[in-house]
Structure formats: structure tokens, C-alpha cells
C-alpha positions in Angstrom: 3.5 8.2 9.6 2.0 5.3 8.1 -1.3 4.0 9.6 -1.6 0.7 10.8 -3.8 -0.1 8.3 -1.5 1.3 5.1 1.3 -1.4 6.5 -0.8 -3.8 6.6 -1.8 -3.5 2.5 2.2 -3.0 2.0 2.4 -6.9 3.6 -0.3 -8.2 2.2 0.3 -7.1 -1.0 4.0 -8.3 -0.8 2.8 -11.8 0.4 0.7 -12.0 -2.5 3.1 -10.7 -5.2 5.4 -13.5 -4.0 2.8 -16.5 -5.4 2.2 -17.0 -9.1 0.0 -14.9 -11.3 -3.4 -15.9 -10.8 -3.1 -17.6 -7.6 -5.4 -17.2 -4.7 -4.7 -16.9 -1.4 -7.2 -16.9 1.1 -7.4 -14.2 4.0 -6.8 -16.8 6.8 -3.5 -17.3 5.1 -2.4 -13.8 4.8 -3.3 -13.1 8.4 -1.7 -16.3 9.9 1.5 -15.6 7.6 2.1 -11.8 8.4 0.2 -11.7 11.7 -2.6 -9.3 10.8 -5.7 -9.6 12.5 -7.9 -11.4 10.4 -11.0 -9.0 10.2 -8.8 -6.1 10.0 -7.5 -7.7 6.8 -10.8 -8.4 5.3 -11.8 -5.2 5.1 -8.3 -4.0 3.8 -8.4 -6.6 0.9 -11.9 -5.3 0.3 -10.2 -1.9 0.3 -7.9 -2.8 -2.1 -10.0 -4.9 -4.3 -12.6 -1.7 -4.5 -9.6 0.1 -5.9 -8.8 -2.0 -8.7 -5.4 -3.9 -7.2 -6.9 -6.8 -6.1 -9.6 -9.7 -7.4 -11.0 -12.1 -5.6 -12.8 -15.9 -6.4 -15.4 -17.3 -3.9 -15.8 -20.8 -3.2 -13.4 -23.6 -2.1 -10.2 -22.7 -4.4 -11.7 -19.0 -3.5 -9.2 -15.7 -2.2 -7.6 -13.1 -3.4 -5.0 -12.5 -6.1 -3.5 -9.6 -7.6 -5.1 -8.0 -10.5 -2.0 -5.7 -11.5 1.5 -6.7 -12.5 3.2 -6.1 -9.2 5.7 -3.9 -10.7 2.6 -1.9 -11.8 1.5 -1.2 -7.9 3.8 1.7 -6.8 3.9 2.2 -3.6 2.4 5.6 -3.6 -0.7 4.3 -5.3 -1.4 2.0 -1.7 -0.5 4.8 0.4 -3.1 7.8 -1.2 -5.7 5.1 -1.4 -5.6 3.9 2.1 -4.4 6.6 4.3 -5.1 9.6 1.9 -2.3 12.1 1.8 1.5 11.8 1.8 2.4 15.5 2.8 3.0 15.9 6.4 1.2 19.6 6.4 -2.3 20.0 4.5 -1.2 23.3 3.0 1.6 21.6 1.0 -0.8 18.2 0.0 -0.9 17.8 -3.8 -4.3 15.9 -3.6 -5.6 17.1 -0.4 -4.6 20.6 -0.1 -6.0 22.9 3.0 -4.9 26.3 3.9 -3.4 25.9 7.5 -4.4 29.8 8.4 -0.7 30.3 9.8 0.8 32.2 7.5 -0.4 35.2 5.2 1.6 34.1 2.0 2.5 30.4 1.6 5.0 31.3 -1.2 7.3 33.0 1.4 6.5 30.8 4.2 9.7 29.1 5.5 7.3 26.0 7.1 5.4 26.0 3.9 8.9 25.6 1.5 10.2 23.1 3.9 7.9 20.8 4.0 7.1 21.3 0.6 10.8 20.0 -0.5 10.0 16.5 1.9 7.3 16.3 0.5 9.3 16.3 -2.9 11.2 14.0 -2.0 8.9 11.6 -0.6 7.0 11.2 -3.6 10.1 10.9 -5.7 11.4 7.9 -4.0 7.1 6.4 -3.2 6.7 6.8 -7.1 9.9 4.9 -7.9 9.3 1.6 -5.7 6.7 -0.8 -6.4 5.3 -3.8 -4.6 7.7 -5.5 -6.8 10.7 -4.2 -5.5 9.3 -4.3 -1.7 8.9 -8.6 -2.6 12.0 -8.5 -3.7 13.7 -7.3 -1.0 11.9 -8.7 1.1 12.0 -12.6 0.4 13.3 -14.3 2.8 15.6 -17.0 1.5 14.4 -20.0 4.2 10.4 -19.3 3.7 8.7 -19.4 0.4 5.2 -18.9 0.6 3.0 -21.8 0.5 1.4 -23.1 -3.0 -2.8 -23.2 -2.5 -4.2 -26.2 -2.8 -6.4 -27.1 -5.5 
């Protein structure tokens, strides 16, 4: 299950994919826009700024902006760096692997295969969707986001 936290980046990320390259948008208007608590979102954005995804400007025309082609962002990418692993068991985790102790041979271990396969799977289809494709389903025709002022 995704963290509160990890769905937060996912809208915030989407919200800013939506404006034009370059543009800032300040964490007052992220939070007000997607309803995320506002100091919850600044240390996410600092999060995902420490990670390479976003930049930021201070000052009055100050914010945050993407620093990758949202097309660039797979999904997958936000999830490992804010919640950490994807598997649902740590003894089938590509990146955070942990023997669970159950079992005396993970190879024959009907859990272990199982969960192994969604695991598969899940990556398959995280890998293949980006931010991008999350804005783009997502747009709703009767909102546009708003333009920062300059």
C-alpha cells in the first residue's frame, strides 16, 4: 500500500507537470490545489528535490519546478524513493531484500514464488507509466492550473 506520503508526491508532481517547463509553483499553491497539508508538502518537495526530480527558486517569483522531462519520472522512481520498497514480502524485494526466516528454501517456497510473480508484475506496469501519463489522464477538462504570476 502506498503511504500517505508517496500519494502525495504522485499529486504534486502531476500538478506540476501540468504547467510549463520552467515554471514555479509555490507550495501554498500545491497544497491549496490538491489539499495536502502544507508542511507535510514541504518536506516532500524537499524530498524530491534531494533526489534530483525537482528544483526550486527562492524569492518572490520563487517555488518549485520540475527538473526532469515528465515523461522521464516513472512512477516507480517516486515510489522506491519515498516509501522504499515495492514488493509486498522483504524476501522477494529487489532493492531491499531480507530473509523472512519462514521457509528453509525460498526457491521452492509457494509464498515466496507468489509473491515474487506480483511483484513482477507490479514493476512491469510502475516502470511503464510516468508522471506524464498520470497528467494526462488526469487533466481535468474544466480546471487548468493556474499561470504564476510574475
Amino acid at each position: 500500500m502506498l503511504s500517505k506520503k508517496c500519494q502525495y508526491a504522485l499529486h504534486a508532481l502531476i500538478y506540476l507537470s501540468q504547467h510549463d517547463k520552467g515554471t514555479t509553483v509555490t507550495i501554498g499553491e500545491i497544497a491549496e490545489e490538491k489539499v495536502i497539508p502544507k508542511k507535510f508538502l514541504e518536506a516532500i518537495l524537499l524530498d524530491l528535490k534531494n533526489a534530483g526530480i525537482l528544483g526550486s527558486k527562492k524569492g518572490k517569483s520563487g517555488g518549485y519546478y520540475l527538473l526532469k522531462d515528465p515523461n522521464r519520472i516513472s512512477i516507480i522512481e517516486v515510489i522506491r524513493h519515498i516509501d522504499g520498497a515495492v514488493a509486498m514480502l522483504p524476501c522477494v524485494s529487489l532493492n531491499f531484500y531480507d530473509s523472512c526466516g519462514m521457509c528453509s528454501d525460498e526457491k521452492t517456497c509457494k509464498i515466496n514464488n507468489l509473491f515474487g510473480q506480483v511483484r513482477d508484475a507490479t514493476l512491469k506496469i510502475l516502470y511503464a507509466n510516468s508522471i506524464a501519463d498520470l497528467a494526462n489522464t488526469n487533466k481535468d477538462p474544466g480546471k487548468t492550473p493556474r499561470a504564476k504570476r510574475k
